[in-house]
MMTF fields as JSON, N, C-alpha, C and O atoms, coordinates in Angstrom:
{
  "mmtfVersion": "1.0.0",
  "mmtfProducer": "UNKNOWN",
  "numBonds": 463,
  "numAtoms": 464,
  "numGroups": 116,
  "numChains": 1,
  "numModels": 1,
  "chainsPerModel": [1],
  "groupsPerChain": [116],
  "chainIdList": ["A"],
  "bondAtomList": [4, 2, 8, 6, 12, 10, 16, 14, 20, 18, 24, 22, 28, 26, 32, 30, 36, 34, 40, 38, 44, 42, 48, 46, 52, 50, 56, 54, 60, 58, 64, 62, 68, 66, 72, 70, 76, 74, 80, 78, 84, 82, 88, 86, 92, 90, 96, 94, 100, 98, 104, 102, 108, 106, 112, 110, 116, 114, 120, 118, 124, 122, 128, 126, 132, 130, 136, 134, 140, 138, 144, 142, 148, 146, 152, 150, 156, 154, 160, 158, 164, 162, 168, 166, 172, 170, 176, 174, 180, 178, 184, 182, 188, 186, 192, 190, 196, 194, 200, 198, 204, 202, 208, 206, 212, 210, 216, 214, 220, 218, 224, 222, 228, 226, 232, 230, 236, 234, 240, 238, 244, 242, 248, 246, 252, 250, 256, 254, 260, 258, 264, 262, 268, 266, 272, 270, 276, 274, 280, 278, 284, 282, 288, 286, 292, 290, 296, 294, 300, 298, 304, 302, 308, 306, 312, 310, 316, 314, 320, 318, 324, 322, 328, 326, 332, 330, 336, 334, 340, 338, 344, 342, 348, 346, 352, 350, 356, 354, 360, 358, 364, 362, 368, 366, 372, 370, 376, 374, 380, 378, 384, 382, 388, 386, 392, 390, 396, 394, 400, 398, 404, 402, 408, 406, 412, 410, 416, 414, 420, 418, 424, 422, 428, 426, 432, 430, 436, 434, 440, 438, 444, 442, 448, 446, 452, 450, 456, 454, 460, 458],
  "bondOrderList": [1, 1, 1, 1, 1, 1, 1, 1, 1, 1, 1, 1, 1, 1, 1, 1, 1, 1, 1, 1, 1, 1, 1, 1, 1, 1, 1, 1, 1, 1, 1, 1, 1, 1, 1, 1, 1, 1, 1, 1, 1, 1, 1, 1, 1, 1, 1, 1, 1, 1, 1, 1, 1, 1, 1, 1, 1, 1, 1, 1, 1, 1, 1, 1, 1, 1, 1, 1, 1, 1, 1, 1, 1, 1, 1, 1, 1, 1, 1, 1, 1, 1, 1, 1, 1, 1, 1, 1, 1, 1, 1, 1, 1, 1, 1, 1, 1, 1, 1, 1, 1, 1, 1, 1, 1, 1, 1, 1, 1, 1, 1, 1, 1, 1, 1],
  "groupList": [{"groupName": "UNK", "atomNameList": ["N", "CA", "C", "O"], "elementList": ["N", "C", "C", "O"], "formalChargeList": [0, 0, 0, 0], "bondAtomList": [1, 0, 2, 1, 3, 2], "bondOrderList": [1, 1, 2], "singleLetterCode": "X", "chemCompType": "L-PEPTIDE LINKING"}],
  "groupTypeList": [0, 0, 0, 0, 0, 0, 0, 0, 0, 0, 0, 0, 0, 0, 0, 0, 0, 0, 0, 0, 0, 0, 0, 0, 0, 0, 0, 0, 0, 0, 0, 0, 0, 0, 0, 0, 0, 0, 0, 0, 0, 0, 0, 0, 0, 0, 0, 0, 0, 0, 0, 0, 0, 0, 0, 0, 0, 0, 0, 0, 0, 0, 0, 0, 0, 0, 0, 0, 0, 0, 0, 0, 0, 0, 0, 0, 0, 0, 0, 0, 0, 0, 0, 0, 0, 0, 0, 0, 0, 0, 0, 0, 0, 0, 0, 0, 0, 0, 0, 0, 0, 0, 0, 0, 0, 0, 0, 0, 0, 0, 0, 0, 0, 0, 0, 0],
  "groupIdList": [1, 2, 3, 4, 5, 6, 7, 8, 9, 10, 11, 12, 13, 14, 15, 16, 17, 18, 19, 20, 21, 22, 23, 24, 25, 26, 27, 28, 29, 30, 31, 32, 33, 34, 35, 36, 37, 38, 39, 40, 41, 42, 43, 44, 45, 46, 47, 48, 49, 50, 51, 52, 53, 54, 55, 56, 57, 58, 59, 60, 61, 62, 63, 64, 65, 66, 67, 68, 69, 70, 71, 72, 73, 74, 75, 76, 77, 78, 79, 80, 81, 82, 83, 84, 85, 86, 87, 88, 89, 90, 91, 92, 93, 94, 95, 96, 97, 98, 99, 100, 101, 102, 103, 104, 105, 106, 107, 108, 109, 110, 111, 112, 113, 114, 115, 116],
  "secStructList": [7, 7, 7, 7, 1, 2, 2, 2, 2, 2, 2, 2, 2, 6, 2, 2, 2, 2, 6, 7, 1, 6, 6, 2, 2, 2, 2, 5, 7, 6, 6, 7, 5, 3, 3, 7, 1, 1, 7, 7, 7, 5, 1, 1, 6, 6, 6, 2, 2, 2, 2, 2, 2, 6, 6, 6, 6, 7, 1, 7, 7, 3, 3, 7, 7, 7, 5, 7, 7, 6, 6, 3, 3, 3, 7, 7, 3, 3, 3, 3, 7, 7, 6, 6, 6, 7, 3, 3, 3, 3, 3, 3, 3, 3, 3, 3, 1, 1, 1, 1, 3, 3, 3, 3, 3, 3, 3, 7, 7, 7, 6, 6, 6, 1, 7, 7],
  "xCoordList": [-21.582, -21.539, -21.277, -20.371, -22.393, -21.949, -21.534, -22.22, -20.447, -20.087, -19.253, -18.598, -19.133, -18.37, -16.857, -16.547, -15.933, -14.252, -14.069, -13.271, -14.674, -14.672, -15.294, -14.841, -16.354, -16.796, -16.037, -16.47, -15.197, -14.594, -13.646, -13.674, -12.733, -11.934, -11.752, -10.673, -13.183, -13.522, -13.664, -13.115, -14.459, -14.54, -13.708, -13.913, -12.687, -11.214, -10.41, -10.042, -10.379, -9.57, -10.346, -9.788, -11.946, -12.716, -12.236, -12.342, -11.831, -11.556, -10.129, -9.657, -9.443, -8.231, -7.61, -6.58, -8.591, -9.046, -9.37, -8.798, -10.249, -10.792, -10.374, -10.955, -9.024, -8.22, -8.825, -8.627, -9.489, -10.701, -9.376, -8.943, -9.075, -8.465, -9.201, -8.732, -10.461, -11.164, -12.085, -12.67, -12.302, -13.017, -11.945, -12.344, -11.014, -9.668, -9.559, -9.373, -9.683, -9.651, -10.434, -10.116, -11.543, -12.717, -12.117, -12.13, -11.582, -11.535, -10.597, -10.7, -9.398, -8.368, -8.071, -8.212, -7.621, -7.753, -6.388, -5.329, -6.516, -5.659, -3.869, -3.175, -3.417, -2.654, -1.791, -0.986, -2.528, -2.701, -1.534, -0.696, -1.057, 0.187, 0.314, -0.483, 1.378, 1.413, 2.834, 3.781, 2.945, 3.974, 3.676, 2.689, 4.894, 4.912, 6.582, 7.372, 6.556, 7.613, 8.672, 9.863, 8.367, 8.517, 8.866, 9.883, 7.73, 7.968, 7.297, 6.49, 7.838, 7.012, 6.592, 7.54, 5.241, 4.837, 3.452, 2.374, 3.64, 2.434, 1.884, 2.385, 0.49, 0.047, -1.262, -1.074, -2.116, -3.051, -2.608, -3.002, -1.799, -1.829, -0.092, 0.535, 0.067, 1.262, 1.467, 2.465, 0.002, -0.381, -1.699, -1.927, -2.094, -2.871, -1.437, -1.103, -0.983, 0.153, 0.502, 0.284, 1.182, 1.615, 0.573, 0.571, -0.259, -0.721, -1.69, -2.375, -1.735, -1.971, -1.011, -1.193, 0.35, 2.029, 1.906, 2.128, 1.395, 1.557, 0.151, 0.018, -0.913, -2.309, -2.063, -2.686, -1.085, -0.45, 0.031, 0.105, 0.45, 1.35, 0.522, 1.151, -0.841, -1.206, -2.466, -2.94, -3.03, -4.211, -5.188, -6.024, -5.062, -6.605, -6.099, -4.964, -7.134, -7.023, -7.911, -8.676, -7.927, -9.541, -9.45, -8.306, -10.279, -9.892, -10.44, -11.429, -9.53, -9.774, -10.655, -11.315, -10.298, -10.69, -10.927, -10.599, -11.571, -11.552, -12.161, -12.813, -11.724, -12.686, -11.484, -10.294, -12.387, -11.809, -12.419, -13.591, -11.204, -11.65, -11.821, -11.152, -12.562, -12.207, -11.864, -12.839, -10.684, -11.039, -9.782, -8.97, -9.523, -8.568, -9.5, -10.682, -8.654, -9.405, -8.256, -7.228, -8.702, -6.877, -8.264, -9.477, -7.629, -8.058, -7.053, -6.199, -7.233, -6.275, -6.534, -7.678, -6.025, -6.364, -5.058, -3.883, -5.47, -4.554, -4.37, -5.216, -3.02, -3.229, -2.472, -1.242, -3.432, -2.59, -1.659, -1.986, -0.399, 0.79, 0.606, -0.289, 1.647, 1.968, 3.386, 3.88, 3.881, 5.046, 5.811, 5.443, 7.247, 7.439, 6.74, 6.904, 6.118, 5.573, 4.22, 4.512, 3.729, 2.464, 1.417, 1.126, 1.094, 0.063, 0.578, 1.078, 0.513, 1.19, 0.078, -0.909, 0.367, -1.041, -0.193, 0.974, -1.971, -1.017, -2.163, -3.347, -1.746, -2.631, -2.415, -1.268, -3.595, -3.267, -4.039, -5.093, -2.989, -3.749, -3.798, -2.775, -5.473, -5.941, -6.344, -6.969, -5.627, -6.842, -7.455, -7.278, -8.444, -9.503, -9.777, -9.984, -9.758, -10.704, -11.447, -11.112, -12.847, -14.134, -14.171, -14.3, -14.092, -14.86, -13.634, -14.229, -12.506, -11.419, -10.024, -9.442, -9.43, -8.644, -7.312, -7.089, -6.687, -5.453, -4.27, -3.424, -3.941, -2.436, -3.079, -4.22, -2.07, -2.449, -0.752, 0.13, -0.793, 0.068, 0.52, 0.301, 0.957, 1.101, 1.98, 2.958, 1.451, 2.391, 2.651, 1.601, 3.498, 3.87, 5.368, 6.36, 5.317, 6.956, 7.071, 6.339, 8.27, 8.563, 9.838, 10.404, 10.111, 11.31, 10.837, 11.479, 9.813, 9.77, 10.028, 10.408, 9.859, 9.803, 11.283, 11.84, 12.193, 13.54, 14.177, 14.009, 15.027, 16.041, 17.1, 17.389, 17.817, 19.119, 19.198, 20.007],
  "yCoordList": [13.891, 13.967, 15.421, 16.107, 15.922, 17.765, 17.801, 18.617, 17.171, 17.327, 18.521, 18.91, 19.317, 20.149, 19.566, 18.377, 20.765, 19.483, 18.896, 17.968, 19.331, 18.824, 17.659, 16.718, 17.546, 16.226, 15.035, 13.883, 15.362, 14.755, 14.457, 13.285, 15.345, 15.079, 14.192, 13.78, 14.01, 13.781, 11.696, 10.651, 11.967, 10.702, 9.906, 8.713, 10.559, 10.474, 9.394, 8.22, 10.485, 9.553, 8.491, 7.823, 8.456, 7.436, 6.313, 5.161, 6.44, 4.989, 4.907, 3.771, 5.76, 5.4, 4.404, 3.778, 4.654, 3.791, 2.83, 1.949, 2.408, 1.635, 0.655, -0.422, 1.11, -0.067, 0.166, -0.775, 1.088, 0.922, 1.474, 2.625, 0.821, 1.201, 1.737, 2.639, 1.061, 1.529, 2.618, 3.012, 3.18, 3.934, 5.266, 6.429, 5.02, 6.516, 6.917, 8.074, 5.903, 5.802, 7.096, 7.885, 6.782, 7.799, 9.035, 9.706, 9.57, 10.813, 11.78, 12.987, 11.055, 11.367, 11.685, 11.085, 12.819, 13.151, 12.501, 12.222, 12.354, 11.224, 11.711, 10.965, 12.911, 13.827, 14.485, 15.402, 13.363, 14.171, 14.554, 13.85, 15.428, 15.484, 14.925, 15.157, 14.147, 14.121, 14.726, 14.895, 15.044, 15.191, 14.971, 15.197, 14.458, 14.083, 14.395, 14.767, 13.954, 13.575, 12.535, 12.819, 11.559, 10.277, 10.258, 9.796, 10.893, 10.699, 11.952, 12.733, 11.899, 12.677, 12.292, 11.925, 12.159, 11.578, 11.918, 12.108, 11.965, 12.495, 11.375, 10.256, 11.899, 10.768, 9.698, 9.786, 9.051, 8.447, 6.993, 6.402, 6.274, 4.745, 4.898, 3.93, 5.626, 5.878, 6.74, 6.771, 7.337, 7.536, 6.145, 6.27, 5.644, 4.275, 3.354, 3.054, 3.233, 1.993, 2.263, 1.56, 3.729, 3.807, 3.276, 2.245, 4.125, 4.395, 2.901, 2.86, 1.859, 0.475, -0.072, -0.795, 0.471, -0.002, 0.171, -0.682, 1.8, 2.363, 1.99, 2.217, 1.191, 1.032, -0.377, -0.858, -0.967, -2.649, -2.539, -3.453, -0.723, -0.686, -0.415, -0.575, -0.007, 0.672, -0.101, -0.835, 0.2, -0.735, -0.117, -0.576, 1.629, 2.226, 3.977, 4.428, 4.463, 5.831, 6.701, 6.801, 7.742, 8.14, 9.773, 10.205, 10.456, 11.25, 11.999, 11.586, 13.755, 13.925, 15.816, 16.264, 16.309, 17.279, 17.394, 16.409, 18.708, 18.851, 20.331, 20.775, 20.951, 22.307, 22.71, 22.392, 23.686, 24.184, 25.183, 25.514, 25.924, 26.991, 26.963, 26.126, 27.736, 27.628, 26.493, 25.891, 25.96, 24.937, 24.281, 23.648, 24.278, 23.706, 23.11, 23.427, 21.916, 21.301, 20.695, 20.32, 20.629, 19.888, 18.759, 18.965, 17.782, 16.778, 16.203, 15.356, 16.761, 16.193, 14.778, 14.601, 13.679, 12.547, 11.732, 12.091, 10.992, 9.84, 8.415, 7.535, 8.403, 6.9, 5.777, 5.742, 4.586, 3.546, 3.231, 3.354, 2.801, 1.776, 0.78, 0.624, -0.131, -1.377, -0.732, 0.108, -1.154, -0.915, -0.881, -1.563, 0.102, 0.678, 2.587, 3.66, 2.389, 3.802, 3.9, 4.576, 3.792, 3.661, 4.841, 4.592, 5.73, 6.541, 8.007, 8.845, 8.339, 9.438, 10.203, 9.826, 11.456, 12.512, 13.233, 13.554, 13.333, 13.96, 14.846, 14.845, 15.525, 16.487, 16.592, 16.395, 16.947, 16.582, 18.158, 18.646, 18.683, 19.948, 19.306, 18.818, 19.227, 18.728, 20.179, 21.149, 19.843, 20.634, 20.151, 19.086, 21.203, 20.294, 21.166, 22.376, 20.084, 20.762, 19.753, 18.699, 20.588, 19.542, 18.448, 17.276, 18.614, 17.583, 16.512, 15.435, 16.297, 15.456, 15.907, 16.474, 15.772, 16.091, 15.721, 14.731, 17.159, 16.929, 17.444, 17.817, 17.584, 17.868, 17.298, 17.554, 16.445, 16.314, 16.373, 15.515, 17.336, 17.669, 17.129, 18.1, 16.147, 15.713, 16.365, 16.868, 16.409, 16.856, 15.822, 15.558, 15.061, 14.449, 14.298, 14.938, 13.541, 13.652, 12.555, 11.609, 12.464, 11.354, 10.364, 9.455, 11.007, 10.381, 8.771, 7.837, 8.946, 7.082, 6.147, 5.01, 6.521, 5.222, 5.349, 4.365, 6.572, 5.817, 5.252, 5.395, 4.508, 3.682, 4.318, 5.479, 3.675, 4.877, 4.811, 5.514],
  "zCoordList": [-2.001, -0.549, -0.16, -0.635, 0.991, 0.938, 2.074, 2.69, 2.983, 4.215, 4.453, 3.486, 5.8, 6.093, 5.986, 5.901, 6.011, 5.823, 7.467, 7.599, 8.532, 9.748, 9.726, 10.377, 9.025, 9.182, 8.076, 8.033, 7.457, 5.917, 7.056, 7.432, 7.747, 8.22, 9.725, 10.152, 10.438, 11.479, 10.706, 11.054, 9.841, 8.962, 8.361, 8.136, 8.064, 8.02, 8.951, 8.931, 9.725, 10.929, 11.897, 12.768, 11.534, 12.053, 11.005, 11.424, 9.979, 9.282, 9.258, 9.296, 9.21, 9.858, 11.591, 11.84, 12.24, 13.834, 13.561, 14.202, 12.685, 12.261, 11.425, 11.286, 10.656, 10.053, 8.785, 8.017, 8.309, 7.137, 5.528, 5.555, 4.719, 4.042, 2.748, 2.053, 2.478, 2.01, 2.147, 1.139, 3.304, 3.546, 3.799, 3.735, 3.992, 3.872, 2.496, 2.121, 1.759, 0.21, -0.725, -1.615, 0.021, -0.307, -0.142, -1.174, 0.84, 1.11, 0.688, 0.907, -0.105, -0.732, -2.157, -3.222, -1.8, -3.663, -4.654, -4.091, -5.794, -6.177, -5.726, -5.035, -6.207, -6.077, -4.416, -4.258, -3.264, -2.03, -1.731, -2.294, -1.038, 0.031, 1.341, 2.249, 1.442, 2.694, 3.307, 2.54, 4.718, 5.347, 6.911, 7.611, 7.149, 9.121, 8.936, 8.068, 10.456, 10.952, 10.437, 10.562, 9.969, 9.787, 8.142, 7.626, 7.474, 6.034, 5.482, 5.984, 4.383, 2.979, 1.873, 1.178, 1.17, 0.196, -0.645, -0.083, -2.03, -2.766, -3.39, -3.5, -3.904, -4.715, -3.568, -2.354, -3.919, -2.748, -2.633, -1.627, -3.563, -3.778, -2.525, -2.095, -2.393, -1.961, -0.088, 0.632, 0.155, 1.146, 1.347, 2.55, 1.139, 1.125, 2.128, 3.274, 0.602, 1.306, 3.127, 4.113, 2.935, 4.125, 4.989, 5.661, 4.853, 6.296, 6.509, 7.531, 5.681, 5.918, 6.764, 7.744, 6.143, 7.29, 8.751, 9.61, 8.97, 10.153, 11.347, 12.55, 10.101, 11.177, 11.756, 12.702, 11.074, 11.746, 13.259, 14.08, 13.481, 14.566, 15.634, 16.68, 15.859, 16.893, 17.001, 16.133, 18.372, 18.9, 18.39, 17.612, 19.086, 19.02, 18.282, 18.125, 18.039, 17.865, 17.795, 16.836, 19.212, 19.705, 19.211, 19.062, 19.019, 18.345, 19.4, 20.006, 19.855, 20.662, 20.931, 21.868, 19.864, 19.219, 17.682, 17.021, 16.88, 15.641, 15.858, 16.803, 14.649, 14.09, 13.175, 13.181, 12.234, 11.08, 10.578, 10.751, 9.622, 9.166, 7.264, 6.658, 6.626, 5.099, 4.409, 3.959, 4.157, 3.157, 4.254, 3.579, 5.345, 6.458, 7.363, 7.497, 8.18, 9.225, 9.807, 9.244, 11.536, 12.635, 13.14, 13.127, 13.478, 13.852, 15.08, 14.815, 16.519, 17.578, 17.708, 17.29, 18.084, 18.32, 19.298, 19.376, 19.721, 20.616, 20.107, 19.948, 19.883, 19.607, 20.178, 20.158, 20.839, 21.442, 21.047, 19.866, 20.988, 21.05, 21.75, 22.581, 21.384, 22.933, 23.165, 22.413, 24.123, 25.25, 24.075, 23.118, 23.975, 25.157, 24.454, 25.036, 23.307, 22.987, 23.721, 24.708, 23.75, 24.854, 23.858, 22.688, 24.365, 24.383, 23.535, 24.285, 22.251, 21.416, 21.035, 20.402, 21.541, 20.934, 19.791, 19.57, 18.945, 17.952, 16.96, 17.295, 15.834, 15.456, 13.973, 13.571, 12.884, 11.508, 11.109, 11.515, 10.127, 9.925, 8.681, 8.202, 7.791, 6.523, 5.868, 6.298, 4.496, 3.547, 2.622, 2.031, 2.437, 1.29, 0.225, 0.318, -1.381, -2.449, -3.259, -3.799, -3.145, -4.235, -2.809, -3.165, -1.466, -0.449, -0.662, -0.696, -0.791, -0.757, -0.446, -1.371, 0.598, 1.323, -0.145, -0.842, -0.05, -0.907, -0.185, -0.998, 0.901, 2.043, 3.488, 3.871, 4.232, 5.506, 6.315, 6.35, 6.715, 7.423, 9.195, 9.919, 9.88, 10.839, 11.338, 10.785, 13.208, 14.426, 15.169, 15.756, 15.481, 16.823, 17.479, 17.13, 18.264, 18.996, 18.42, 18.711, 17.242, 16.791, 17.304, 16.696, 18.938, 19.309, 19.956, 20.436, 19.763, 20.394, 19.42, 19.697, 18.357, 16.92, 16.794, 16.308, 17.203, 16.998, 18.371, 19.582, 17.461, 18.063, 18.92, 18.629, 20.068, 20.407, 21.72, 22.325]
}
């Protein structure tokens, strides 16, 4: 597959919206990084799991920008909640090697998921 990492990464988060666990699967190198707000974690069977946890929670997720440079790509996007988190924008700076995303770095305001 000879896609740009904008489009790897644009493809990305289209199967992530999509609930597609298999199709995120693809794009991940076995080794990946992850980091957010929320958590930290390496390895793909282990960014899989999660983010199967976290696609239970939300309705929709529209993606709202993208572009990239070199072997980097940000992917802005919005994603539904139900009450009382509603509507969370948020932004993933990815990198890539060999066309498979191995770090995805998340931005958001993580004060709605807590408690208090």
């Amino acid at each position: 597959m000879n896609k740009t990492n904008v489009a790897i990464a644009e493809a990305y988060y289209t199967a992530v919206g999509k609930k597609d666990i298999a199709g995120i699967e693809r794009y991940l190198h076995p080794d990946v990084q992850f980091i957010g707000p929320l958590a930290k974690m390496t390895g793909k069977e282990a960014v899989l799991e999660a983010t199967k946890k976290f696609s239970a929670f939300f309705n929709t997720l529209t993606i709202r920008a993208k572009f990239g440079s070199g072997d980097q790509a940000v992917v802005v996007y919005d994603l539904d909640f139900p009450a009382p988190i509603g509507n969370l924008s948020s932004a993933a700076l990815m990198t890539f090697q060999g066309g498979v995303v191995t770090r995805i770095e998340l931005f958001f305001d993580a004060r709605p998921f807590y408690k208090g």
